[in-house]
C-alpha positions in Angstrom: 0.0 0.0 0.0 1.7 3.5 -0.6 1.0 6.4 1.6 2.5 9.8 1.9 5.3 9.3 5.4 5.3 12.4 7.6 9.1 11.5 7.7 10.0 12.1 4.2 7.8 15.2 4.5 10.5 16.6 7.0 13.3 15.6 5.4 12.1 17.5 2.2 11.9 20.2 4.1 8.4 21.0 3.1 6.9 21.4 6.9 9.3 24.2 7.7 6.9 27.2 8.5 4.2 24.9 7.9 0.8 24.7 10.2 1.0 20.3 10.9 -2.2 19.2 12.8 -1.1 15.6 14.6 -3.6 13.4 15.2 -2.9 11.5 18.1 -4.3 9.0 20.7 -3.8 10.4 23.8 -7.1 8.5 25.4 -5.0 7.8 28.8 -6.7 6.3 31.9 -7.3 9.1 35.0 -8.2 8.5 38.3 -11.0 10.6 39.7 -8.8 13.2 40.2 -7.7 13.6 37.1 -4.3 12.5 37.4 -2.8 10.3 34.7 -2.9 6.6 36.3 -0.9 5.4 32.5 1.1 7.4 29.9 2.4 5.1 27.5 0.1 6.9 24.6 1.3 10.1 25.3 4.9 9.1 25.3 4.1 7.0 22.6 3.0 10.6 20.8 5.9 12.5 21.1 8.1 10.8 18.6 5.9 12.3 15.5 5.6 15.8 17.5 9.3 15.9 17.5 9.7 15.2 14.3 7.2 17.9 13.4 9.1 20.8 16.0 12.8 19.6 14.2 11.4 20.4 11.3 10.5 24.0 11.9 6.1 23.2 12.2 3.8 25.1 13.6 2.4 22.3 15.6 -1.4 21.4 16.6 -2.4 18.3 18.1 -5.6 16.6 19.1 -6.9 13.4 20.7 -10.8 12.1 21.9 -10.2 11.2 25.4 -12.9 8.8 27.0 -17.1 9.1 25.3 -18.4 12.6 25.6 -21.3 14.0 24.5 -20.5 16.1 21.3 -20.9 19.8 22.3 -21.5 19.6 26.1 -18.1 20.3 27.9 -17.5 18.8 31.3 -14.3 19.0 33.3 -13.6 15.1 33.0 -13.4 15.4 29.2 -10.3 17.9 29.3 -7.5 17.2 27.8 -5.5 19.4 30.3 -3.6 16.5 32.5 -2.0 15.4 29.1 -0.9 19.2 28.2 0.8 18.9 31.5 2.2 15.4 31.0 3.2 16.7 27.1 5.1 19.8 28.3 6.7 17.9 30.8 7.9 15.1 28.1 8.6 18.0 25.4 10.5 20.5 28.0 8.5 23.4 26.3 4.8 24.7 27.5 1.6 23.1 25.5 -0.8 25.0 25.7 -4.3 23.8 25.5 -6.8 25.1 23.1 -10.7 25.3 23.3 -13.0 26.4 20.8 -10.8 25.9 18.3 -12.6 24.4 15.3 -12.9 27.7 13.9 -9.5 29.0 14.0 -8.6 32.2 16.1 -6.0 31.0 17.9 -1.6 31.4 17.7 1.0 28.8 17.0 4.0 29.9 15.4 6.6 27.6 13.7 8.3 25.9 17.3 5.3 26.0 19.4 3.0 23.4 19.8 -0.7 23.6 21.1 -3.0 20.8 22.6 -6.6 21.4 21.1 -9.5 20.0 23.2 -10.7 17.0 22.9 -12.0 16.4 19.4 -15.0 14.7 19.8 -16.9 17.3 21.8 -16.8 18.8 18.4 -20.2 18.6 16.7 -20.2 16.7 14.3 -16.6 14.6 14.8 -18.5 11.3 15.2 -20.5 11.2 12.2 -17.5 13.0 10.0 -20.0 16.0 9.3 -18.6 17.8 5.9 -19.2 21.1 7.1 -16.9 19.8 10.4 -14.1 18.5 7.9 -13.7 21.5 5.8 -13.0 23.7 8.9 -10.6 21.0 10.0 -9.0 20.9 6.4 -8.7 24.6 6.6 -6.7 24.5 9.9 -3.3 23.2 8.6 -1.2 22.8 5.6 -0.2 19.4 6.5 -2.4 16.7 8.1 -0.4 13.7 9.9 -2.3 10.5 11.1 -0.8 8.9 13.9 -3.5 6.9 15.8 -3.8 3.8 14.9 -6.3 2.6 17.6 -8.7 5.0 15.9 -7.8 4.1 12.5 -10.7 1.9 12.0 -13.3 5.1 12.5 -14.2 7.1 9.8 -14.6 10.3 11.6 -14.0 14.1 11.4 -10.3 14.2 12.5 -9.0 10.7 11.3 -10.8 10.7 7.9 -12.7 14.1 7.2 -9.4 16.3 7.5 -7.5 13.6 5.8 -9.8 14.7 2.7 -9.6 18.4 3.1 -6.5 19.6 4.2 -3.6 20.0 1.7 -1.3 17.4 2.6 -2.6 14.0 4.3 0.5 11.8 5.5 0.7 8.8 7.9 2.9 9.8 11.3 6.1 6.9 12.6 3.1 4.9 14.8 1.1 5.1 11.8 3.1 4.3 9.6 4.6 1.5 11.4 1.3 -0.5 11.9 0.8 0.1 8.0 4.4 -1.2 7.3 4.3 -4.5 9.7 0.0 -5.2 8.7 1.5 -5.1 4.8 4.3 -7.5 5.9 2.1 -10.0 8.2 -1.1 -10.0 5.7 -0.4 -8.2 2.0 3.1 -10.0 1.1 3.7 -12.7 4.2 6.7 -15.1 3.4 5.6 -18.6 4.1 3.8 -20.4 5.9 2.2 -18.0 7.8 0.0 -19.0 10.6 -2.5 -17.7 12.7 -3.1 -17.9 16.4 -6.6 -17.1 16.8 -8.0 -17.4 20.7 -10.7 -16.4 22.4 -13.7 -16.8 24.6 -16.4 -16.6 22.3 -16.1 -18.0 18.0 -18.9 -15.7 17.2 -17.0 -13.0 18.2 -14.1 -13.2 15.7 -16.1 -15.8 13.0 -15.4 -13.1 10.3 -11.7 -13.0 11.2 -11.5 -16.9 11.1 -13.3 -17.2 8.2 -11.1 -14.5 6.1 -7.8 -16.2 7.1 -9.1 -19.5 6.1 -8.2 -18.1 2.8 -5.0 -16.7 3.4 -2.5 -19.1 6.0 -1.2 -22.3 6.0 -2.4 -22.8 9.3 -4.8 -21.6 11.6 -4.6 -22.5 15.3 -7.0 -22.1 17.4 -7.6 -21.5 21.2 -9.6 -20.8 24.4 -13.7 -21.7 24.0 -13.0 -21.4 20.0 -10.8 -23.9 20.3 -13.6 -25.9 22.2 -15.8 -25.3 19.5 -13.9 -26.9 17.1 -13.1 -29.7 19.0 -17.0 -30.3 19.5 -16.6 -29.8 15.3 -14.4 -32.9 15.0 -16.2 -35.1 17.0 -15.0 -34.6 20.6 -16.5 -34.4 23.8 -15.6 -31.3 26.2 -17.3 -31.9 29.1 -18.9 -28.5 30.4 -16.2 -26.2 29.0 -17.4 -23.2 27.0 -18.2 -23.1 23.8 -20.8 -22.7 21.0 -22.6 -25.2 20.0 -25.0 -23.5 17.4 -21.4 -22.5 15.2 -20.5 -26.1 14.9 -21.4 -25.5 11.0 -19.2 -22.4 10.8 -16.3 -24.1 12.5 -16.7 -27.3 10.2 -16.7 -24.6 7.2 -13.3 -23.2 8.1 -11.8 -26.5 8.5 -13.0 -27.8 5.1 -11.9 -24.6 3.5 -8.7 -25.0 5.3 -8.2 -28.4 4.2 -9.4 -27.8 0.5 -6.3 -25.2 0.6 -3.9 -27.9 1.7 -4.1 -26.2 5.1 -5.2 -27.0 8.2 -6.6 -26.2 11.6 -4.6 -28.5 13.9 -7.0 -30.1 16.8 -5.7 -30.5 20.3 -4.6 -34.1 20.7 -4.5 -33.4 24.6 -5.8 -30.9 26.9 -5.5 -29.4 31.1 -8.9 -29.7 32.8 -10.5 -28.8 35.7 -13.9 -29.6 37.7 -14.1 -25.5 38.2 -13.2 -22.3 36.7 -11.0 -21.1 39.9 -7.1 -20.1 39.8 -6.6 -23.0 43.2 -8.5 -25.7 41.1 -6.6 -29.1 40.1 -5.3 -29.0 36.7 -5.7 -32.7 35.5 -4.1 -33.3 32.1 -6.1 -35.9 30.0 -6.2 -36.8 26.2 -8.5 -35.0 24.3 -10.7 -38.1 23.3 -10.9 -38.8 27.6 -12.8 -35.5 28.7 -15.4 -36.3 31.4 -18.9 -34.9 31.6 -18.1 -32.6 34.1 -14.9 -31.6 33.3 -13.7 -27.9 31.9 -10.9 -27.5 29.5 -9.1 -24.4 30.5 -5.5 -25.0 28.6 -4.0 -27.2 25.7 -2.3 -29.9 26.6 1.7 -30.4 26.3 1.7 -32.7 23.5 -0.2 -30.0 21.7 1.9 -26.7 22.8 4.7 -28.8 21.6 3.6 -29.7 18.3 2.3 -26.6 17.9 5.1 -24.7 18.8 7.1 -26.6 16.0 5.0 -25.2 13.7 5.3 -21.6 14.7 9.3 -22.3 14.9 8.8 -23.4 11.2 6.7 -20.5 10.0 7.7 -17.7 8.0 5.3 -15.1 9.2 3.2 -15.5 12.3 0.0 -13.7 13.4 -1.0 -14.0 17.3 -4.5 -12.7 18.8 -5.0 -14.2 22.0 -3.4 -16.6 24.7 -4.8 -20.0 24.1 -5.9 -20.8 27.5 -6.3 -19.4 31.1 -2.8 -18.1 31.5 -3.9 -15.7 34.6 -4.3 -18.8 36.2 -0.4 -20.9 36.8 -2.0 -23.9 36.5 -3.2 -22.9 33.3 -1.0 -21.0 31.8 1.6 -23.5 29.6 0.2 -23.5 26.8 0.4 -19.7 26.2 3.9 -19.5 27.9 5.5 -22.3 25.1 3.2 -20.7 22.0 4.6 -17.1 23.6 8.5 -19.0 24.1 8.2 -20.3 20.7 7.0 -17.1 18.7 10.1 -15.7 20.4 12.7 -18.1 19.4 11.1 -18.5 15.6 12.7 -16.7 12.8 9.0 -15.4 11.6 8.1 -11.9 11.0 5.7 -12.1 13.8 2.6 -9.5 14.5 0.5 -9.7 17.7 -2.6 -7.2 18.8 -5.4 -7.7 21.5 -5.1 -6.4 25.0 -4.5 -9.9 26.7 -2.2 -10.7 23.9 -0.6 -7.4 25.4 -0.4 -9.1 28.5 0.6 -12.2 28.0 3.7 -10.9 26.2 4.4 -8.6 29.0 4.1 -11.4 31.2 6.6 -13.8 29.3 9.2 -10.8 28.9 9.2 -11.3 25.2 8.4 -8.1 23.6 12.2 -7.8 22.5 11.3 -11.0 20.5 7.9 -10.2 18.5 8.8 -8.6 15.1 5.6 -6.0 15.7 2.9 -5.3 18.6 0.2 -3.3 17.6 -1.3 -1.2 20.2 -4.8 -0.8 17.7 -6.9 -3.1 19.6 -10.4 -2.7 17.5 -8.5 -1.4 14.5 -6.1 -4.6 14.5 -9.2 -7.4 15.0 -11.0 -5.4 12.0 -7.7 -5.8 9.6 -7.4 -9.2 10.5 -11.3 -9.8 9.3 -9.9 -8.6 5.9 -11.4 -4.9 6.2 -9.3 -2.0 4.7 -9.6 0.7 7.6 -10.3 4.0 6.5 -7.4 5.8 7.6 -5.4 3.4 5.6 -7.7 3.9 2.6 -7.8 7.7 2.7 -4.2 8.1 3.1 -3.3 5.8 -0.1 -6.0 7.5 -2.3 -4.1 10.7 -1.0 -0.9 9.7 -1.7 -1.9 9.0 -5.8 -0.6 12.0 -8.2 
C-alpha cells in the first residue's frame, strides 16, 4: 500500500513554517482526580511531535479522550492532564486550546498547542462535511498517527485527511501500516495464525477470512472448544458454542481444501471449576469427562504446535490459548509465547491480553511487531481495509 510518510515530508523540508495538525491517541486512563494513572500513549505521541518541531512546524495536536457527549463540555473530558504530561515530556509549554474548530487561535513555527478534545466537536463522530472543511482549513499538512482509531471514519482521522492539503501517515502510523502489509499483503511462508478467544462468534469473520489466506490456523480458548466439538470430541462443560459447529466445520474444510489446516488438540489441562486454586488434571483429548472444563491445551499440543510456529515464515497471534492468569493454566500460552520468540518469523500480535501475556513472558524484544490498535487490529485481521489506511493511499496517488 503506498502512503504519503510524515518522515520524508520533513526531510524534504516542506513542513518548515508549515501549520501540521497531529492526530494523536492520547485516550489515557485518569483516576477521579484527574491524574494520569498510564502514559504510555502520550509518550508513545511525542516521537511524531518531534519530528514535526525539528522540522521547523507550527504544531497542533488533538486526541478524543474517554465518550463525551459532542458539544456539552464537562471538566472530566479535558485534555489538560495530558498538556501537563506533554510539556513535561517535550521540556516546552503546551498549551491547551478550546473552541478551536474555527480557528482564532496562535502557533507559530516551534510551538505546539494541545486542542480540546476532538470529539466534543459537533459533528466529529459522524465525520459532518461542514466539520471536515473547517478541519482541512486549519493546517497545511495533516499527519495521522492513531492507529487505535484508524478503523473510525470520523472528522479528525478521515474528514481532515480529505480536506487539508497534505494528508501523510505519522512513525506509529506508519509502522502499523508497514508490519500489517508484511504479516497479511506480502507474508513469506507459511504464515500462521493464532486465533483465541472466549467466544467464535465474536471473531467468525476474522477466522473465516484467514481461512483463505494461511497455511495454518490455530486455534484457542472456548473457540478452540468449538472446534473440537466440530471434529467429534466431547468437552465436558467447558465453553463453547454449540450452534457455530457449521461455521467451525466450514473453516476446517476450506482450510483443508487449501492444503491447510486447523490443527486439533490431541491433549488438553482440565479442571472440575473455573477457579485459579483448582486441580489441573491433564487428560487426552478423546478422555474429557462430563463434568470436566478444559481451560489450557495440553503439552503434546503446545509442543507440536510450537514446532509449527518455529517453522513459520510469518506469524499472526490474537489471543493466549488458554487461562494463562491462572499458573496452572498458563503452559500452553507460555510455550506458544517461548516459541513465537525463538522462531525466525516476522511475527505481529494485537489484542489487549495478547498485550499481556507478552508482557508477562518478557518477550516483547522478540515479536517482530505489537500493535497497540486493539479494534482497528481485529478489523484488519477480518480482511477490512480501515479507513485511515484507505484515505491516506487514495491521498498519496498523483
Amino acid at each position: 500500500m503506498k502512503f504519503l510518510r510524515f518522515s520524508d515530508v520533513c526531510r524534504s523540508g516542506f513542513a518548515r513554517g508549515k501549520r501540521v495538525f497531529i492526530r494523536a491517541d492520547l485516550n489515557v486512563p485518569m483516576d477521579d482526580d484527574g491524574n494520569i494513572t498510564e502514559d504510555t500513549r502520550v509518550r508513545a505521541s511525542i516521537p511524531a511531535i518531534r519530528m514535526a518541531l525539528d522540522a521547523g512546524a507550527a504544531v497542533m495536536v488533538t486526541s478524543h479522550l474517554g465518550r463525551p457527549t459532542e458539544g456539552e463540555f464537562k471538566p472530566e473530558d479535558s485534555l489538560s492532564p495530558v498538556a501537563r504530561r506533554l510539556s513535561d515530556l517535550l521540556g516546552i509549554e503546551v498549551r491547551l486550546v478550546s473552541g478551536w474548530v474555527d480557528g482564532g487561535f496562535a502557533v507559530g513555527p516551534g510551538e505546539v498547542v494541545l486542542l480540546e478534545n476532538c470529539r466534543l466537536n459537533v459533528g466529529e463522530k459522524k465525520n459532518k462535511p461542514e466539520l471536515a472543511a473547517k478541519l482541512g482549513k486549519l493546517c497545511d499538512i495533516f499527519v495521522h498517527d492513531a492507529f487505535g482509531t484508524a478503523h473510525r471514519a470520523e472528522g479528525t482521522t478521515y474528514g481532515i485527511a480529505e480536506t487539508a492539503p497534505i494528508a501523510c501517515a505519522g512513525p506509529l502510523l506508519a509502522a502499523e501500516m508497514d508490519a500489517i502489509g508484511k504479516a497479511l499483503a506480502a507474508p513469506k511462508r507459511p504464515l500462521v495464525a493464532i486465533v483465541a478467544g472466549s467466544k467464535v462468534s465474536t471473531k467468525l469473520t476474522i477466522l473465516q477470512s484467514l481461512a483463505r489466506n494461511v497455511d495454518g490456523l490455530i486455534v484457542g480458548g472456548g473457540i478452540a472448544n468449538t472446534f473440537m466439538l466440530a471434529a467429534g470430541l466431547k468437552i465436558g462443560k467447558s465453553l463453547a458454542e454449540p450452534d457455530l459447529l457449521g461455521e467451525a466445520t466450514a473453516v476446517i474444510a476450506a482450510m483443508k481444501a487449501r492444503g491447510a489446516e486447523v490443527p486439533i488438540p490431541e491433549d488438553v489441562v482440565c479442571a472440575k471449576a473455573f477457579a485459579a486454586d483448582a486441580e489441573a488434571t491433564v487428560k487426552a483429548a478423546t478422555e474429557v469427562a462430563d463434568d470436566d472444563l478444559i481451560l489450557d491445551i495440553g503439552p503434546k499440543t503446545a509442543a507440536r504446535l510450537a514446532q509449527k510456529l518455529k517453522q513459520a515464515g510469518t506469524i499472526v497471534w490474537n489471543g493466549p490459548v488458554g487461562v494463562f492468569e491462572f499458573a496452572a493454566f498458563e503452559n500452553g500460552t507460555r510455550v506458544i509465547a517461548q516459541a513465537i520468540a525463538e522462531s525466525s518469523a516476522f511475527s505481529i500480535a494485537g489484542g489487549g491480553d495478547t498485550l499481556a501475556a507478552i508482557a508477562k513472558y518478557g518477550i516483547e524484544k522478540d515479536v517482530g511487531y505489537i500493535s497497540t490498535g486493539g479494534g482497528a487490529f481485529l478489523e484488519v485481521l477480518e480482511g477490512k481495509t480501515l479507513p485511515a489506511f484507505e484515505v491516506l493511499a487514495r491521498r498519496a496517488e498523483p
